[in-house]
VMD Tcl script that draws the C-alpha trace (Angstrom):
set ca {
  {-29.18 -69.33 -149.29}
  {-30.04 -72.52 -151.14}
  {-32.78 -71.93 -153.54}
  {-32.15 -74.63 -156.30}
  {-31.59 -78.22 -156.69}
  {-27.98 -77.66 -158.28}
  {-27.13 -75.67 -155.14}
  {-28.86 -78.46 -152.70}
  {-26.65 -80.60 -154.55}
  {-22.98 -78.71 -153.91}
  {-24.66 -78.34 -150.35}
  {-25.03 -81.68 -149.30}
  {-21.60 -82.81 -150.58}
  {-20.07 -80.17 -148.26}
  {-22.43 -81.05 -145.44}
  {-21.59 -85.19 -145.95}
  {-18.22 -83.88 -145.15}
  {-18.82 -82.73 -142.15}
  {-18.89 -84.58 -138.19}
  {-22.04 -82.43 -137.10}
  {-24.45 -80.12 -138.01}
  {-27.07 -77.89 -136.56}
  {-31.01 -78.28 -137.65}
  {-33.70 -76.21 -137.17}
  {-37.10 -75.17 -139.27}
  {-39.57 -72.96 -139.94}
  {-43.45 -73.64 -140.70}
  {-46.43 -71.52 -141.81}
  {-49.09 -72.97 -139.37}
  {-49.67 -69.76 -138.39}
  {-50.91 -68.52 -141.58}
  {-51.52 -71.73 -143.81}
  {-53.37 -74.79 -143.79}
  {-52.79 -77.24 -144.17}
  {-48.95 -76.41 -142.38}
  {-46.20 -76.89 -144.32}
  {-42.21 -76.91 -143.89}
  {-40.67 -73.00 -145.35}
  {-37.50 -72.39 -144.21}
  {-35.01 -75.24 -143.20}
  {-31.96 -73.63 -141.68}
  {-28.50 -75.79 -141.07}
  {-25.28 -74.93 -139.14}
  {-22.01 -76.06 -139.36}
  {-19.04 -76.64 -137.27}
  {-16.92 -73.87 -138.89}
  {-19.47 -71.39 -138.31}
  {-21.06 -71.73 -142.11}
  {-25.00 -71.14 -141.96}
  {-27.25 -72.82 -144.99}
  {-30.50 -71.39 -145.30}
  {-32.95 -74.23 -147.53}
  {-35.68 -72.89 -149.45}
  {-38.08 -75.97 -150.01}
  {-40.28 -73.99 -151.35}
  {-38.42 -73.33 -154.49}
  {-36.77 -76.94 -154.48}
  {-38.23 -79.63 -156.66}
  {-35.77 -82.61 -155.36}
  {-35.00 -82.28 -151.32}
  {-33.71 -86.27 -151.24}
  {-29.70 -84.99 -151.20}
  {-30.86 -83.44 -147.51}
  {-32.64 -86.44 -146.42}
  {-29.74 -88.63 -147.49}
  {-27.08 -86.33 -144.98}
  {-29.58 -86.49 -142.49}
  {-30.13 -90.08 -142.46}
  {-26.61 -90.91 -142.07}
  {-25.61 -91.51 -138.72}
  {-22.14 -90.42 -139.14}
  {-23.10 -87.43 -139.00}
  {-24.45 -86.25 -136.32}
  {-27.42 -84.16 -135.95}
  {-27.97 -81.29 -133.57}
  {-31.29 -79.82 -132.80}
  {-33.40 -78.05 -129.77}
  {-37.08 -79.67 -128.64}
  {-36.96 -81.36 -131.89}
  {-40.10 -83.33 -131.93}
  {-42.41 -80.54 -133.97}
  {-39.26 -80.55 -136.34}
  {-39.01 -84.50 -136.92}
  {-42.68 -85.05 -137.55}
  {-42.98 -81.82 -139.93}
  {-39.67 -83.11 -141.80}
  {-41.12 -86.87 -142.07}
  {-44.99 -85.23 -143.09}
  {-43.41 -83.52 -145.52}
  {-40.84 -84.93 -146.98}
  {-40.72 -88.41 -145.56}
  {-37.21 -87.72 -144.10}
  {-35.61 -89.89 -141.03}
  {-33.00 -87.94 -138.68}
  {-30.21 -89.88 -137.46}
  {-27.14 -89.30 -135.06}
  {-29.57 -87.12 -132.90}
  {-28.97 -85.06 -130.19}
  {-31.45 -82.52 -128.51}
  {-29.88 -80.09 -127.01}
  {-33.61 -79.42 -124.61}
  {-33.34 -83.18 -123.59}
  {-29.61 -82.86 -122.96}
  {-30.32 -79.32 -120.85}
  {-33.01 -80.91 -118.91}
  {-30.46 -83.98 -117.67}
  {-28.37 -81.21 -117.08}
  {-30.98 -80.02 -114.45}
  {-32.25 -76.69 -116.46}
  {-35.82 -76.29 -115.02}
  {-36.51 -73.35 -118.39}
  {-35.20 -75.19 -121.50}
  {-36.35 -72.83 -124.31}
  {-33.61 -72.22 -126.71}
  {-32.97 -68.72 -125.98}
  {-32.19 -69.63 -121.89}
  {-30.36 -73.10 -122.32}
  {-27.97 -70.80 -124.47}
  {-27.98 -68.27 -122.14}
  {-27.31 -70.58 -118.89}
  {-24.80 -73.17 -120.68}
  {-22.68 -70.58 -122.72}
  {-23.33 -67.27 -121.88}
  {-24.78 -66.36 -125.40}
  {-27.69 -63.67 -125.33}
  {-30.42 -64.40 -128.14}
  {-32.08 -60.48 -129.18}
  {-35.55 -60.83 -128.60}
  {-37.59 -60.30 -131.76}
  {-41.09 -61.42 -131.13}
  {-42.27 -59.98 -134.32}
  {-40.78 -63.23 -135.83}
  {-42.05 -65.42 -133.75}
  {-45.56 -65.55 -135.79}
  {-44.11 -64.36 -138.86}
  {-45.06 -65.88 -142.38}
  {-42.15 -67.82 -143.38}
  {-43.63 -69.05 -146.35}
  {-43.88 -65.72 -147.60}
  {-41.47 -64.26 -150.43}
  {-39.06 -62.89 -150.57}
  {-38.02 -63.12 -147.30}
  {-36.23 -60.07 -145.62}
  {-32.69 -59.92 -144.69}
  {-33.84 -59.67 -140.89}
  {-36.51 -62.71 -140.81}
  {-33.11 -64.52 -142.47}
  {-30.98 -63.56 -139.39}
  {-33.65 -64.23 -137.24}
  {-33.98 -67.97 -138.57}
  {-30.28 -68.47 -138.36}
  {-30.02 -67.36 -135.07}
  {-31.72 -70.62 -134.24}
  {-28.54 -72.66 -135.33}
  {-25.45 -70.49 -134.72}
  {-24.46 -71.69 -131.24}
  {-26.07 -75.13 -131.57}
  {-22.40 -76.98 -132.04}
  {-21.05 -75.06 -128.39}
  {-24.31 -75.51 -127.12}
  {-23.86 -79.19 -127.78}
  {-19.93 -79.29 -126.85}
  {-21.00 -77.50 -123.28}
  {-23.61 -79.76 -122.30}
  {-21.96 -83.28 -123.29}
  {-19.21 -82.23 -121.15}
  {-21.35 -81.27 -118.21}
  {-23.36 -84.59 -118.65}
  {-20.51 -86.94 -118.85}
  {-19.58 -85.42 -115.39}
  {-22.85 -86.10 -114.16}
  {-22.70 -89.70 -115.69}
  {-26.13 -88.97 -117.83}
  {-24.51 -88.72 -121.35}
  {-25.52 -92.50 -121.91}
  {-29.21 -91.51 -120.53}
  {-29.22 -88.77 -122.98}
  {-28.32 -90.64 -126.11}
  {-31.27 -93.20 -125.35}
  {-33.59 -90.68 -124.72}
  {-32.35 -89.24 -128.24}
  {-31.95 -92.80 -129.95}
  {-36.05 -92.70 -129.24}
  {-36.54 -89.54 -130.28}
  {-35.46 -90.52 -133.73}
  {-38.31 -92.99 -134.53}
  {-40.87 -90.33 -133.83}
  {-43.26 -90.05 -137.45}
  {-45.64 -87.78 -137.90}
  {-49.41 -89.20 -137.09}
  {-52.79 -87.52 -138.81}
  {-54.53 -85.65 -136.62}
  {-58.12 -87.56 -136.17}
  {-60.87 -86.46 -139.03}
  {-62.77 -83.55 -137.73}
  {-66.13 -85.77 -136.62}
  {-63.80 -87.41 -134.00}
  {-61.26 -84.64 -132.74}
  {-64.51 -82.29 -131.08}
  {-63.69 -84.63 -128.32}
  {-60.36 -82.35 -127.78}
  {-62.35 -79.43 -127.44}
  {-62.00 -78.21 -123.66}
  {-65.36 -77.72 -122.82}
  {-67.21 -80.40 -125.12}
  {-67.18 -82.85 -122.49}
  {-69.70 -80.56 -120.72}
  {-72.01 -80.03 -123.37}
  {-75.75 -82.15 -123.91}
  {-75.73 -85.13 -126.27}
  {-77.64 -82.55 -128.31}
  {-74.85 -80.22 -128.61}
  {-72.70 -82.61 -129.11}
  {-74.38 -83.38 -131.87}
  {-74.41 -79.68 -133.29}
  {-70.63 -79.32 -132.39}
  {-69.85 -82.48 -134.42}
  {-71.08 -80.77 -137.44}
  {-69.72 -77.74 -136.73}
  {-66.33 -79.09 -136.63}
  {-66.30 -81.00 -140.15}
  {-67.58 -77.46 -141.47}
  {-64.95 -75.62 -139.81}
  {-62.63 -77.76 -141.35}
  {-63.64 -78.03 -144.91}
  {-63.41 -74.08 -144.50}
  {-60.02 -74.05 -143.50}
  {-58.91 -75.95 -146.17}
  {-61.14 -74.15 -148.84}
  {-59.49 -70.73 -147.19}
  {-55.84 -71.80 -146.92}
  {-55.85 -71.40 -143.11}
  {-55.72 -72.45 -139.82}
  {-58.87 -73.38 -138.39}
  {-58.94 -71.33 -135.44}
  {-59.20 -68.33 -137.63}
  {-62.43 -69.45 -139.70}
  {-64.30 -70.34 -135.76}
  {-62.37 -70.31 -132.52}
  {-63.20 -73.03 -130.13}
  {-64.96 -71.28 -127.65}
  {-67.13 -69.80 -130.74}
  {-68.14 -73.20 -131.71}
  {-68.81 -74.09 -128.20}
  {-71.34 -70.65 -128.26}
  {-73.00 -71.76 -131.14}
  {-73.22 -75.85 -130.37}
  {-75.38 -74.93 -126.68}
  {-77.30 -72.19 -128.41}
  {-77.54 -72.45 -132.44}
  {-80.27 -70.03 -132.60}
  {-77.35 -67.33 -131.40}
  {-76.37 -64.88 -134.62}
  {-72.92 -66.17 -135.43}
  {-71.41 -62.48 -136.63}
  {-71.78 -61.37 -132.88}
  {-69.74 -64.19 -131.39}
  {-66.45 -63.40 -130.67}
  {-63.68 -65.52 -132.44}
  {-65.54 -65.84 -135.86}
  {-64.17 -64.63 -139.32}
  {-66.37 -61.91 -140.78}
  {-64.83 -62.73 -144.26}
  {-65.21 -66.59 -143.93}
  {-68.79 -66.36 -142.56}
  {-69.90 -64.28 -145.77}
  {-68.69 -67.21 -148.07}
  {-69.74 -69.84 -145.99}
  {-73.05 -68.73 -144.65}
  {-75.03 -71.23 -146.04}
  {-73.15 -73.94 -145.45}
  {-72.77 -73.39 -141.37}
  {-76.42 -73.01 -141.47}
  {-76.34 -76.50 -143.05}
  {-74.56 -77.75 -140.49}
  {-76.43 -76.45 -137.90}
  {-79.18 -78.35 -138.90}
  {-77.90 -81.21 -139.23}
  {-76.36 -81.39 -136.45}
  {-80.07 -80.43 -134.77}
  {-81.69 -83.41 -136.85}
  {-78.69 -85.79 -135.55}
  {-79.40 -87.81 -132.76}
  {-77.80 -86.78 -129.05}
  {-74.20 -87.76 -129.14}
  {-72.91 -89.38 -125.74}
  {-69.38 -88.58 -124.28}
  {-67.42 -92.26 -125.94}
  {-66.27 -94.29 -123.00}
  {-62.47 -95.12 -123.00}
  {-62.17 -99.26 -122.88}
  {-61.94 -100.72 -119.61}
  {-58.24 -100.26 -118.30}
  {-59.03 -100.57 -114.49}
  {-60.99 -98.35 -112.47}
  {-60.04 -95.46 -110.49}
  {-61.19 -95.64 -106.48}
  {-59.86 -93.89 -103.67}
  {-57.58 -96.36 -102.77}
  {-56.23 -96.37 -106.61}
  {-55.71 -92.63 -106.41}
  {-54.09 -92.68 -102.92}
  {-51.29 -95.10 -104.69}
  {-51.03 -93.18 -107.45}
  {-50.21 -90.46 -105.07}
  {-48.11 -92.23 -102.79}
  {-46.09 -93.41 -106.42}
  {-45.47 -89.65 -107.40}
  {-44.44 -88.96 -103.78}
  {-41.40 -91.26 -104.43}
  {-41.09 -90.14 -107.96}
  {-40.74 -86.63 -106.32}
  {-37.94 -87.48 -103.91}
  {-35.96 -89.23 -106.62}
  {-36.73 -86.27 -108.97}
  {-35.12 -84.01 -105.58}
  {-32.35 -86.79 -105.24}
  {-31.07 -86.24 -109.22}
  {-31.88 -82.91 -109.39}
  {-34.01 -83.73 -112.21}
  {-37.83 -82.33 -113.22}
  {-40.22 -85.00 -112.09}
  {-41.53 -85.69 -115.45}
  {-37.77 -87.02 -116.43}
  {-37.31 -89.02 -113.79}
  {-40.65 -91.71 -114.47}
  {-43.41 -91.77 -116.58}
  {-46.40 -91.04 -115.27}
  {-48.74 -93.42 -117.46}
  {-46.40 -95.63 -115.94}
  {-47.23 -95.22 -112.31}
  {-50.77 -94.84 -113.26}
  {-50.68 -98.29 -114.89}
  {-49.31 -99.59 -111.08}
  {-51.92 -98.08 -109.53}
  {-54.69 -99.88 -111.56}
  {-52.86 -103.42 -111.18}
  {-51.01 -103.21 -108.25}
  {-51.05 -107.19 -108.20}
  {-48.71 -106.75 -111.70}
  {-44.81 -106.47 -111.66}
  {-43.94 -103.03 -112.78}
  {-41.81 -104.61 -115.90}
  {-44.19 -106.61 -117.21}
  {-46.88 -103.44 -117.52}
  {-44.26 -101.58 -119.19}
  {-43.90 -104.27 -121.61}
  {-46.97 -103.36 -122.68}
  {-46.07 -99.36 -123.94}
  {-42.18 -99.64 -123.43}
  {-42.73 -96.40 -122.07}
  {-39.73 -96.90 -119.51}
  {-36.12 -96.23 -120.49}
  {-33.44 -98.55 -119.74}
  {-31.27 -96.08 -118.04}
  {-34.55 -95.69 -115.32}
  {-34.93 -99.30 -114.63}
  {-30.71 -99.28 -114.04}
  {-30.67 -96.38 -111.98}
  {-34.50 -96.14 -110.52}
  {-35.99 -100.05 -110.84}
  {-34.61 -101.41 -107.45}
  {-35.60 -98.38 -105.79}
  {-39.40 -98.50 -107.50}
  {-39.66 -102.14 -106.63}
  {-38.45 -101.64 -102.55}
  {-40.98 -98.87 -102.40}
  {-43.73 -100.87 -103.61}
  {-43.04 -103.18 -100.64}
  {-42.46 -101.36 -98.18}
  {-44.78 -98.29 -98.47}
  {-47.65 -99.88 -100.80}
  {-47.30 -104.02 -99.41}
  {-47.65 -104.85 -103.08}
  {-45.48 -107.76 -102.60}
  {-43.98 -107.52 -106.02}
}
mol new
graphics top color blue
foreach p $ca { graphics top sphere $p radius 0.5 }
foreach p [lrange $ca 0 end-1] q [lrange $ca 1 end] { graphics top cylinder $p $q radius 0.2 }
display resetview
């Protein structure tokens, strides 16, 4: 357990000394807000497992300086919740990655949680303890079983690892997995939108009047302020479908809707009812239009489908999940501007890997002539 900065300190010298090691992390979002990083756990080759308390560190820059060196490698399963929480919070860059989810999936795995790539690759059986799986990690102190439960995580990372590079440099992927890695590492943690914008993400809202719009607007930047005047998420203060309840009918009693916090509507009473009216005094809010990016007809959607139909028998072809295989904003963007060579939209995003262009390009470009006439 590493509790102190003298003991991050001895830590990092010992992990500086070593080729790889295993990364994993636990956060609070289930019980705090704003989210924060509590538990960092790390695993080395020899079997060691260091257990970071951030929470009771005042100095974390020794760990950011191993991780940024690319020397040593860094091992870590569907790390992209892990890299933004680790840049949000402590504005640390991960180099020398390798995801062992990423590297599973080239491997053909069609159910990459942690728990079956280890079970599949290397024969290791995880216990299932779903009582951890929501548990409140930042939380002290923390018991000896949430401990082994967060270790668990990093363990078998460095056979995991071993198992899968072997079985992708047979395939002749290992190269595609360290550039879908190599991107991975630049991924930074982005802001969600302020709450009078992200209503938009409701599921549902798009349905709703301009009036209720309106209300649901304001509803949102109170559910917010709430959650960050309570501490927590803000699901718990107002679920969505609550605030979608109360936007089309605001006259509705909000203590019988389900998905509202009893406790956070007695301290806040007043100041949903203040938001209720102004979002009834606002004017009607219309859905925002996305800018123009082409138009979608039938014959746009019936190349768009013919596109996925080859995407599907290369997918079949590799053995690979479709989604690997080519981006789908990608085929979209063909379908749009058809009269455009496939490179020079992807210019645009870079959302296409080298290793697709070298292994899929020619076969994109021949199917665009011969099955769409695009003449590109």
């Amino acid at each position: 357990m590493i509790d102190s900065d003298a003991a991050l300190q001895a830590a990092a010298s010992s992990l500086r000394q070593s080729a790889s090691i295993g990364l994993d992390l636990e956060a609070d979002g289930f019980h705090r807000y704003p989210e924060h990083v509590a538990l960092i756990q790390l695993g080395l080759p020899d079997g060691r497992l260091l257990i970071v308390d951030p929470l009771a560190i005042d100095d974390p820059s020794p760990l950011g300086e191993v991780l940024a060196d690319a020397d040593t490698a860094t091992i870590i399963h569907s790390g992209a919740f892990d890299l933004r929480s680790l840049d949000r919070d402590f504005g640390f860059r991960v180099r020398g990655l390798l995801d062992t989810a990423i590297a599973a999936q080239f491997c053909g795995s069609e159910r990459t949680g942690l728990a079956n790539v280890l079970a599949e690759h290397i024969g290791v059986e995880l216990p299932k303890q779903k009582r951890y799986q929501r548990h409140d990690w930042s939380a002290r102190p923390l018991t000896q079983g949430a401990l082994a439960y967060a270790a668990g995580d990093v363990r078998h990372l460095h056979r995991l690892a071993d198992a899968l590079r072997d079985r992708l440099t047979s395939l002749g992927r290992l190269a595609w997995v360290e550039e879908e890695c190599s991107r991975l590492e630049d991924v930074r943690y982005t802001p969600p939108p302020p709450a009078d914008e992200s209503w938009t993400s409701i599921k549902g809202a798009r349905d709703l009047t301009g009036e209720a719009r309106a209300v649901l607007r304001e509803l949102s930047v109170y559910r917010e302020e709430e959650a960050r005047r309570a501490g927590r998420p803000p699901y718990r203060i107002m679920s969505n479908q609550a605030l979608l309840e109360l936007s089309s009918d605001p006259t509705t009693n909000p203590a019988r809707l389900h998905g509202v916090d009893a406790r956070a509507l007695s301290r806040s009473g007043r100041r949903l009812q203040r938001a209720l009216r102004r979002g009834l005094e606002s004017p009607p809010v219309p859905w925002p239009r996305l800018g123009p990016n082409g138009k979608w007809t039938r014959a746009t959607r019936d190349r768009l489908k013919s596109l996925k139909a080859w995407r599907n028998g290369e997918a079949d072809r590799l053995r690979l999940d479709c989604g690997v295989v080519w981006p789908a904003d990608h085929l979209k963007a063909i379908a749009l501007h058809p009269d455009r060579e496939s490179s020079d939209l992807d210019k645009r995003a870079d959302v296409v890997r080298r290793w697709q262009w070298a292994e899929l390009g020619s076969s994109l470009r021949e199917y665009r002539r011969q099955a769409l006439g695009d003449g590109v």
